[in-house]
C-alpha positions, 0 to 999 in steps of 0.5 A: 363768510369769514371762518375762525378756525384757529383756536386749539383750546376751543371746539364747536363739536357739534351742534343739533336741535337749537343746542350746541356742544362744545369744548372749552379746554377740557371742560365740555358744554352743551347750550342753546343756539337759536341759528341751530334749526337743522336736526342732527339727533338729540346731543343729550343722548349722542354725547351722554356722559361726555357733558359736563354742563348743560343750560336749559332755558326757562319757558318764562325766560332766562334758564339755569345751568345743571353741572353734570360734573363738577365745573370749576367757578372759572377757568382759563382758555388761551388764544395764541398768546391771549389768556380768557377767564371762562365762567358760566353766565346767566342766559347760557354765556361764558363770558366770551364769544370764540369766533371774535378770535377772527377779528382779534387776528385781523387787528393785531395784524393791522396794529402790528404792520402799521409801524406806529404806536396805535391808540384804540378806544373799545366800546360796548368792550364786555369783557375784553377780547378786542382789549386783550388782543390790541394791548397784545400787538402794543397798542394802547386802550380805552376799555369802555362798557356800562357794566362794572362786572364786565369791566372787572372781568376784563381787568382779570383778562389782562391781568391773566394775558401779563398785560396789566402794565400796559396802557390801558383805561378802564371805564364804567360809562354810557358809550355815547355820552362819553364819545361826546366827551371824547369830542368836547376834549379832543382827544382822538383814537387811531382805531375804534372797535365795538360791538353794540347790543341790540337793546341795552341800559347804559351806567345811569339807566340809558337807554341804547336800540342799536336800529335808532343809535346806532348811525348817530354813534358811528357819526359821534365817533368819526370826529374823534378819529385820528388824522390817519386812522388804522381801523373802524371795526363793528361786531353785531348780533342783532337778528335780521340786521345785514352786514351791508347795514354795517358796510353802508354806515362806515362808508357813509360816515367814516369813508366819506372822511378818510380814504380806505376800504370797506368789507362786510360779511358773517363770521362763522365757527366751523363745526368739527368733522363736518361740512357744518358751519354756524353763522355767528353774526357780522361785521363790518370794517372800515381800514386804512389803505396798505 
């Protein structure tokens, strides 16, 4: 398990019961977590007075956020030198997963000691972590997800980093038919990171089950890579799926094409002053040999 333990503008305090308490600058959430199984005590009751939003689930799905306190409709968290626009989301999200920061460091490095210019295309990009953090290190993107909100969302990211005069593409689509696209025209990307759904709908109403498509998009994506490509990186949060999953698919159709090393594992966010981790799901990396 690699673990992310970086940040300064954000915290995982505590978590107990299925919930989690966290710090987002100085703005203090407490949210449901299904990994979060193990009793610690009611962190409603140990942090009363110090939560200024709590989500509660719904028992007919969904759920809704009660803002204790008075909670700004957005406000910025930093990452190093990244700028992330934080907003409470429907189905307790803020628009942004913390423990990516592991991933985002392992590409600005890549990008960075590469020694060239880096073309990087960002599938099922949400709201733009990995884009942010890539066009950071001087790489350029092609930003893609089927949400307009999302790639909005994104756009202010950017804008908030001081990135907007980057090279960067932002598109609304259906990630495999625009990978198909990308092989009609031959374009080709020296890097490729995405972070599939489990299920979703693409921009005209596709339907996406990662345990069906996933091996064919990976495979649709090998024919865009460029000759000498610097990484092949997959997030994933899809229960009961193993990162060897992951390892076992670039090696069969990345490593199969370009020589270069493999890893896999879980991410985990440390829980503060404890010997505490939560899992945060995994990832699997395909990268060029130094």
């Amino acid at each position: 398990m690699i673990l992310c333990d970086k940040w300064k503008d954000y915290e995982l305090i505590d978590a107990s019961r299925g919930m989690k308490y966290e710090r987002w600058k100085d703005i203090y959430l407490l949210r449901p977590d299904p990994q979060v199984i193990w009793d610690n005590g009611d962190l409603s009751v140990k942090y009363h007075g110090k939560i200024d939003a709590i989500y509660y689930r719904s028992n007919k799905g969904g759920g809704h956020w009660d803002n204790i306190k008075n909670v700004p409709a957005s406000w910025v968290i930093d990452y190093n030198s990244l700028k992330f626009n934080i907003k409470q989301m429907g189905f307790k999200h803020t628009g942004l997963f913390p423990e990516q920061a592991i991933n985002w460091d392992f590409m600005v490095n890549k990008i960075k000691n590469s020694g060239r210019k880096i073309k990087v295309l960002n599938l099922f990009a949400y709201t733009g972590g990995a884009t942010v953090a890539c066009l950071s290190a001087g790489a350029s993107v092609v930003h893609v997800d089927s949400s307009k909100g999302m790639v909005e969302w994104c756009k202010e990211n950017v804008k908030a980093s001081g990135y907007q005069d980057a090279e960067v593409r932002y598109l609304i689509d259906d990630v495999v038919k625009f990978v198909k696209r990308e092989i009609r025209r031959g374009n080709k990307y020296d890097a490729i990171v995405m972070d599939p759904p489990s299920y979703g709908r693409g921009s005209n109403g596709e339907v996406w089950d990662i345990e069906k498509n996933l091996n064919y998009l990976i495979e649709l994506c090998s024919e865009i890579l460029s000759d000498r490509p610097l990484f092949f990186l997959i997030n994933s949060y899809t229960t009961g799926l193993s990162s060897y999953v992951l390892k076992n698919l670039l090696y069969i159709n990345v490593n199969s094409k370009y020589s270069g090393k493999i890893s896999c594992g879980e991410i985990g966010l440390p829980i503060s002053n404890s010997e505490l981790i939560l899992p945060c799901g995994i990832y699997g990396r395909w990268e060029e040999n130094e």
